[in-house]
C-alpha positions, 0 to 999 in steps of 0.5 A: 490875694489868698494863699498860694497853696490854694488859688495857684494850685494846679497851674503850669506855665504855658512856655515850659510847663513848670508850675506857676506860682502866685507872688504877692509882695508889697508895692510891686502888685501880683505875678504869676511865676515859674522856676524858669523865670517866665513871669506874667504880671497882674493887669490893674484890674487883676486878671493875668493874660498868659497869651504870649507870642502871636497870641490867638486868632481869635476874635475876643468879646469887646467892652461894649459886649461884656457890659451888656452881659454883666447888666442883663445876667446882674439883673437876674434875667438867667437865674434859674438857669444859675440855681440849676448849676448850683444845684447839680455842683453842690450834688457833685461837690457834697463829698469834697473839702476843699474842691477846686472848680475850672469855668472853661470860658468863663465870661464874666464870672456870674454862674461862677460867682454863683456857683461857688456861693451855693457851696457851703461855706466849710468846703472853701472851695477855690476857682480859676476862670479862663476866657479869652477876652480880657474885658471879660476877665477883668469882671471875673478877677473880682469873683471871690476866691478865683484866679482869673485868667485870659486864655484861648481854650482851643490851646492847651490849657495851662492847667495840670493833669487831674487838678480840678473836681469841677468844671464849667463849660457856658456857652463855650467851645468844648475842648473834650481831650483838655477837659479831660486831661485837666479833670480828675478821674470821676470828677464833672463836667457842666455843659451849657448850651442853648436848645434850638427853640432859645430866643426864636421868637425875637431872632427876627428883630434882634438879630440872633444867630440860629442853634443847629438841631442836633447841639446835643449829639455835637457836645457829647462828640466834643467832650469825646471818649474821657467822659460819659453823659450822666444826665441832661435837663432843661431849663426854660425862662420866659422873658419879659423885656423892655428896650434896654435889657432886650438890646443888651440881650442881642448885643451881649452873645456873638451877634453882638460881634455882627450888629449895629448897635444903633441900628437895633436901638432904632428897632427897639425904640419903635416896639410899642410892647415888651419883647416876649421870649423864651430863653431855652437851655440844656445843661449836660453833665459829663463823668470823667472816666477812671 
């Protein structure tokens, strides 16, 4: 575990709001604590679930879900997309020694992991992940330098006012008035979001979900008044995909809540050429406010 004056930084209990700090000791595995005495133990895999009580209503990414992300991103499928992020956090970043980095739904870690090799290696920078899913979490936990942690971002976050130089926010709800309040004044703020021509062409046969028109406008709306969009781009990847990755593609993003599994293989298995797509994205990047 690194120590606690970095990874822990910024971190508060989501019962009482007092500050959570990281313990390591021998033999009794990893917690996060507070002086209350609300503890939250380390899972096997090293992820940290602060859903307490009821937990959330909402429904997390299951196993079979996640192992189709981690294979399709680990086959560098989105990598232009992870440079483009790299690219625009080491600019954001290049003032900062020790920056400290949010991904706000997180996944499995991969554009974090990404993220935080562009950075030179003298910044040591440090990380927390939330994601609601702990199967998502579980890959995120072995991200170097990150605390991962199970988390719903439509709640508050457990995170300290102004305690982060950075955040991410991939394919996830906008929680403007938390991101906000967790980001430091002038720090920024990366939206990912797919545009509405992303995967059309095999909507159809995989089974996606549509992309309203106006995303955009949406996002802005979301992150609300504490920040001001300071730039847009776009990113297009054509995409050439056998069965296995294009299966993995439909199944890892929330169709994949919705299909069946061997229904699409069946599909898949009777194309007799690769499957021919455009990934389209748009990354916003947000200034908070003084």
């Amino acid at each position: 575990m690194q120590q606690q004056s970095t990874l822990d930084q910024g971190l508060r209990c989501p019962i009482c709001v007092l500050a959570l700090h990281l313990h390591s000791e021998p033999g009794a595995g990893a917690r996060l604590a507070c002086a209350n005495g609300h503890r939250f133990d380390a899972a096997k895999q090293g992820y940290f679930n602060l859903l307490t009580g009821k937990g959330t209503n909402f429904k997390e990414d299951g196993a079979d879900m996640v192992a189709a992300r981690a294979s399709f991103l680990d086959a560098g499928h989105y990598e232009s997309l992870a440079e483009a992020l790299g690219h625009r956090v080491r600019t954001a970043l290049r003032h900062e020694e020790n920056p400290r980095i949010l991904d706000a739904g997180a996944g499995t870690g991969y554009y974090l992991r990404q993220v935080l090799a562009a950075l030179p290696s003298t910044q040591e920078a440090t990380a927390v992940a939330l994601d609601i899913s702990r199967y998502a979490m579980r890959r995120a936990a072995k991200v170097p330098d990150t605390l991962a942690l199970v988390w719903d971002l439509w709640r508050d976050l457990p995170i300290d006012d102004e305690s982060f130089d950075l955040l991410l926010n991939i394919f996830s709800p906008h929680n403007g008035t938390e991101f906000a309040r967790v980001l430091r004044p002038g720090g920024t703020a990366l939206v990912v979001t797919p545009l509405p021509e992303h995967l059309a062409e095999g909507a159809e046969l995989l089974g996606l979900l549509g992309i309203a028109e106006d995303k955009a406008a949406g996002v802005v709306s979301s992150m609300g008044e504490g920040f001001t969009l300071r730039a847009t781009e776009e990113v297009l990847i054509p995409l050439v995909l056998g069965e296995t990755p294009a299966f993995e593609l439909a199944m890892m993003g929330p169709a994949g809540h919705h299909l069946n599994a061997q229904v699409l293989r069946d599909k898949l298995s009777g194309e007799n050429t690769p499957v021919l797509l455009t990934a389209a994205f748009r990354i916003q990047e947000f200034r908070r406010n003084d």
